[in-house]
C-alpha positions as CSV (number, residue, x, y, z in Angstrom):
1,X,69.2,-115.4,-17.8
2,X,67.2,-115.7,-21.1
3,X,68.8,-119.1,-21.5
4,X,67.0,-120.0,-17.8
5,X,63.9,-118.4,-19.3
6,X,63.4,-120.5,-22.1
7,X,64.3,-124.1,-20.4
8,X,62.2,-122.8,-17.6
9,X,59.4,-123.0,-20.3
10,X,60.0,-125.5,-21.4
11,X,60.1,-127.1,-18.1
12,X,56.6,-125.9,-17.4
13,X,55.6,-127.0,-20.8
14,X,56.2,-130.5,-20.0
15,X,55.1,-130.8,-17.0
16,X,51.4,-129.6,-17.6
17,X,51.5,-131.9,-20.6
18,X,52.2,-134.2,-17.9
19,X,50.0,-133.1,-15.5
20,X,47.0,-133.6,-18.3
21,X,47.6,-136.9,-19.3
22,X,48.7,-139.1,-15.9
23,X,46.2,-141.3,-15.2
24,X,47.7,-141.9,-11.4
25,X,46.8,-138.7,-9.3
26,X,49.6,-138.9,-7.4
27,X,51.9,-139.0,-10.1
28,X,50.2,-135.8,-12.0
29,X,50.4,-133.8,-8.4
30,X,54.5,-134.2,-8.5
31,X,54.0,-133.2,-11.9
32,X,51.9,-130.1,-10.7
33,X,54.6,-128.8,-8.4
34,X,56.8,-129.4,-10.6
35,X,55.0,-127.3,-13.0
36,X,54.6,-124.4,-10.5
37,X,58.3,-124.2,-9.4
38,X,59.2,-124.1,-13.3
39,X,56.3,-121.2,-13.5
40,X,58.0,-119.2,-10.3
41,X,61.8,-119.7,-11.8
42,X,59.7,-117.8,-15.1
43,X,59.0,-115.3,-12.9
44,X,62.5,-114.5,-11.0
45,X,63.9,-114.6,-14.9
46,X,61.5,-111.8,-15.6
47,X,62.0,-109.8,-12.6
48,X,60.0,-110.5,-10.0
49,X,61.5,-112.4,-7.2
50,X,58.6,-111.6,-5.0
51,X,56.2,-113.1,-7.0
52,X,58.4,-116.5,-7.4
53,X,58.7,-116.6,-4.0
54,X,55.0,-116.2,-3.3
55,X,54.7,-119.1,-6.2
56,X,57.3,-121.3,-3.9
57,X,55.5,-120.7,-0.8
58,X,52.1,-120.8,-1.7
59,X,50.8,-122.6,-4.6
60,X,54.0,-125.2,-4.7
61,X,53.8,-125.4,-0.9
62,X,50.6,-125.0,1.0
63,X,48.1,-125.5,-1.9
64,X,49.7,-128.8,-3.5
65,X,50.2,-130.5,0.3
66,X,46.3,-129.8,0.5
67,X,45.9,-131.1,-2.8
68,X,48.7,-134.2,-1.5
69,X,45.9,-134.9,1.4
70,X,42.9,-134.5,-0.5
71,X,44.2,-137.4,-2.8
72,X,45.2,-140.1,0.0
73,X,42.0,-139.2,1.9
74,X,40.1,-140.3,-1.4
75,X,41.8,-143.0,-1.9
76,X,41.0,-142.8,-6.1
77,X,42.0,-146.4,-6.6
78,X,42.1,-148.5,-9.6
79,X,38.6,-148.1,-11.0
80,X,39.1,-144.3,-11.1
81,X,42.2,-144.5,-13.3
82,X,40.4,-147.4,-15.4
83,X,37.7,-144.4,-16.2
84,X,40.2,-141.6,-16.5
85,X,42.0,-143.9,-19.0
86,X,38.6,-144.2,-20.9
87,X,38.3,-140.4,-20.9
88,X,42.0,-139.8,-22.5
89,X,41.2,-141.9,-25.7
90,X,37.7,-140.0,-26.4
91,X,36.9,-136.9,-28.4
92,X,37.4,-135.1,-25.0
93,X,41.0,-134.2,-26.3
94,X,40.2,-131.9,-29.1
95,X,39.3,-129.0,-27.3
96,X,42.5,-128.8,-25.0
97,X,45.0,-129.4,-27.9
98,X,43.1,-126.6,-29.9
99,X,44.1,-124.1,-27.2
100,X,47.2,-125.8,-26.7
101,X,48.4,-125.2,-30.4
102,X,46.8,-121.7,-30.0
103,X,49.3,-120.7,-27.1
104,X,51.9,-122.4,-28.5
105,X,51.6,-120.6,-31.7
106,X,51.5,-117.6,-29.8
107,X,54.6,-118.2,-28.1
108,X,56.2,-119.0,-31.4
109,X,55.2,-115.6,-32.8
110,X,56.4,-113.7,-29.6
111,X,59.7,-115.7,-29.7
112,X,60.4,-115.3,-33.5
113,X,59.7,-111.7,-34.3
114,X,61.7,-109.7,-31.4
115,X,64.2,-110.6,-28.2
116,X,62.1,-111.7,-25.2
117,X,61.3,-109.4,-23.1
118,X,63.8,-110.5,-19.8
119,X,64.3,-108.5,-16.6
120,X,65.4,-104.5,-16.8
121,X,64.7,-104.4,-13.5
122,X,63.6,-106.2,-10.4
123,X,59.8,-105.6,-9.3
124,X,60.3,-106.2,-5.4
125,X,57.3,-106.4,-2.5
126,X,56.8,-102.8,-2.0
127,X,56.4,-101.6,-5.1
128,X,53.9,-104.9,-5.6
129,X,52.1,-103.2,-2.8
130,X,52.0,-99.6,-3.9
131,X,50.4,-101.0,-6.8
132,X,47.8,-103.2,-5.5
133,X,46.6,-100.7,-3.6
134,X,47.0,-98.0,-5.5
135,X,46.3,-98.7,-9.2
136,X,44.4,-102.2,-8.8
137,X,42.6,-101.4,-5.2
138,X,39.2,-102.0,-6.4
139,X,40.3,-105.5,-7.6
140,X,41.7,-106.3,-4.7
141,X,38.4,-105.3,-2.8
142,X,36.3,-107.3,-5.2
143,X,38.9,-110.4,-4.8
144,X,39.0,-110.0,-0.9
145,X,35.1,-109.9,-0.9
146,X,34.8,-113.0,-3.3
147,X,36.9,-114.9,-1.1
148,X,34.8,-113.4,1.9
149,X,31.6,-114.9,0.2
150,X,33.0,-118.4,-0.1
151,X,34.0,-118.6,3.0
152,X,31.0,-117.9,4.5
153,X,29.0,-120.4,1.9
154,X,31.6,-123.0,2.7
155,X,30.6,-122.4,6.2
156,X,26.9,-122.5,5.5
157,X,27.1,-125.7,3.6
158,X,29.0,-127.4,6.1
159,X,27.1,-126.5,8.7
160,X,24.9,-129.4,8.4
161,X,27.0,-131.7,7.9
162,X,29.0,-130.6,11.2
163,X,25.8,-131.3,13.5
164,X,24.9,-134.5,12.0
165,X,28.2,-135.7,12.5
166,X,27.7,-134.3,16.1
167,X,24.5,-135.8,16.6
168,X,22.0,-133.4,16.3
169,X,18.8,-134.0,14.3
């Protein structure tokens, strides 16, 4: 399991390195979900099989086809990736490999001065509950009442847009 751990970091690792520098936004989605089912097989190493699947099924599923969509609607074409690649070879680089050799100093640390801390036992979905709604309720409340709010400005902004499109005014 620890050996699964550490390749599965490695494995993330990568593929947000990858994810940063693709030019091609198709290419740095796969990257992406590659990313995220590295992250969830990080979690089920640790312990929590629930929250790996909810990794799978959500973020790796749902989210990234959204994402999938969102790009072939664009249509980014070449004069997109001509200005991305003007971005990568600017200054703008400095801050993310800062907090890059930050975490992976941190990691290095963690790593090199005890055993990594792997499952002692397996976190499943009811004891994920009991604690979101015991320990962490009013976080949960505040998270289900920001998400409330966005819905109803995404709402409010679209609005608009819906009854032009419709004709009106």
């Amino acid at each position: 399991m620890r050996e699964l751990f550490f390749v599965s970091g490695v494995i993330a690792s990568i593929a947000g390195l990858m994810v940063v520098v693709q030019t091609n936004a198709m290419h740095a989605l796969i990257n992406l979900i590659v990313l995220l089912l590295a992250v969830a097989s990080v979690f089920y190493t640790l312990g929590a099989p629930f929250v790996a699947a909810l990794q799978i099924v959500i973020y790796a599923g749902a989210i990234m086809v959204l994402f999938v969509f969102a790009v072939i609607i664009l249509n980014l074409g070449r004069l997109a990736e001509e200005r991305e690649r003007d971005w990568m070879s600017s200054v703008l680089w400095l801050v993310p490999v800062l907090l890059a050799a930050v975490l992976l100093a941190q990691f290095v640390i963690t790593v090199s001065g005890r055993e990594a801390a792997l499952a002692r036992e397996v976190v499943g979905p009811k004891a994920v509950g009991i604690s979101l709604y015991t320990d962490y309720l009013i976080g949960v409340e505040l998270a289900s009442l920001l998400l409330l709010a966005a819905l109803v400005a995404a709402y409010h902004l679209g609005w608009p847009l819906s009854r032009l499109e419709r004709g009106h005014d």
